[in-house]
N, C-alpha and C positions, 0 to 999 in steps of 0.2 A: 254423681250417683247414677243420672239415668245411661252413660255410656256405660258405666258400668254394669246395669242389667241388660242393657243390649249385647254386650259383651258375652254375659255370662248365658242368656238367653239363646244364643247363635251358635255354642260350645254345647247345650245341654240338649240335647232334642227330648227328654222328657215334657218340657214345657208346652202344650199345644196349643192356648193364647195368653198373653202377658198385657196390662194397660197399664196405663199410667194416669194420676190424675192430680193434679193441685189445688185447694179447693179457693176459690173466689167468691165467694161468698162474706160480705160486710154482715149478714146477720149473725144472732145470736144460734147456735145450733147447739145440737144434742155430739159436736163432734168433741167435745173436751179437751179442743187445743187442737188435734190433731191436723195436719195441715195438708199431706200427702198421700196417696193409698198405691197401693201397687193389687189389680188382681191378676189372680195367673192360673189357668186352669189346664187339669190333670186329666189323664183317661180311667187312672186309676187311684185309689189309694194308696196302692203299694207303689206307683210312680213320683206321687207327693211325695212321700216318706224317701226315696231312694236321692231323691232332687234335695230335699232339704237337711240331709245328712254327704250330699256330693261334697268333693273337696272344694272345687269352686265356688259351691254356693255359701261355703262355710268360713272361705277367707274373704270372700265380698259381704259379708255378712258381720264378719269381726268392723272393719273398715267402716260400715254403717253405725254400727251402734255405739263408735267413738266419733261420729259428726251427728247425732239427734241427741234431743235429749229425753224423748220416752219412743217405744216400739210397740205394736200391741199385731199379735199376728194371730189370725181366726184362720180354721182349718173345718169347712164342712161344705156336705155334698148340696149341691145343686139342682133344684126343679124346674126344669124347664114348660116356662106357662102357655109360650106361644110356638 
């Protein structure tokens, strides 16, 4: 999966930065199972929306959510504190 957004990431230049993270963590957390996060930041809304209706990102996307077994994608804008 992650060559796969690297992939998809290098093809799309909407994308302005991408992370990646696994979480290591033995505590008990507020994460509800979830195990993995992708964040990926936009200049715009209307660049999110354009990125995540692209054809690429909608056949790397079919492919994902036939290897997890829950998805939870949050969409909002960013304040930056420092």
């Amino acid at each position: 999966m992650l060559n796969g957004l690297k992939k998809l990431f290098s093809e799309i230049d909407l994308v302005k930065s991408a992370e990646w993270s696994v979480s290591r963590s033995a505590l008990p957390s507020p994460a509800k199972g979830f195990t993995h996060a992708a964040v990926m930041r936009f200049d715009s809304q209307e660049d999110c929306l354009a990125f995540m209706t692209h054809p690429a990102h909608v056949e790397l996307g079919a492919t994902f959510l036939d290897a997890v077994d829950d998805f939870l994608g949050l969409n909002f804008p960013v304040l930056s504190l420092k």
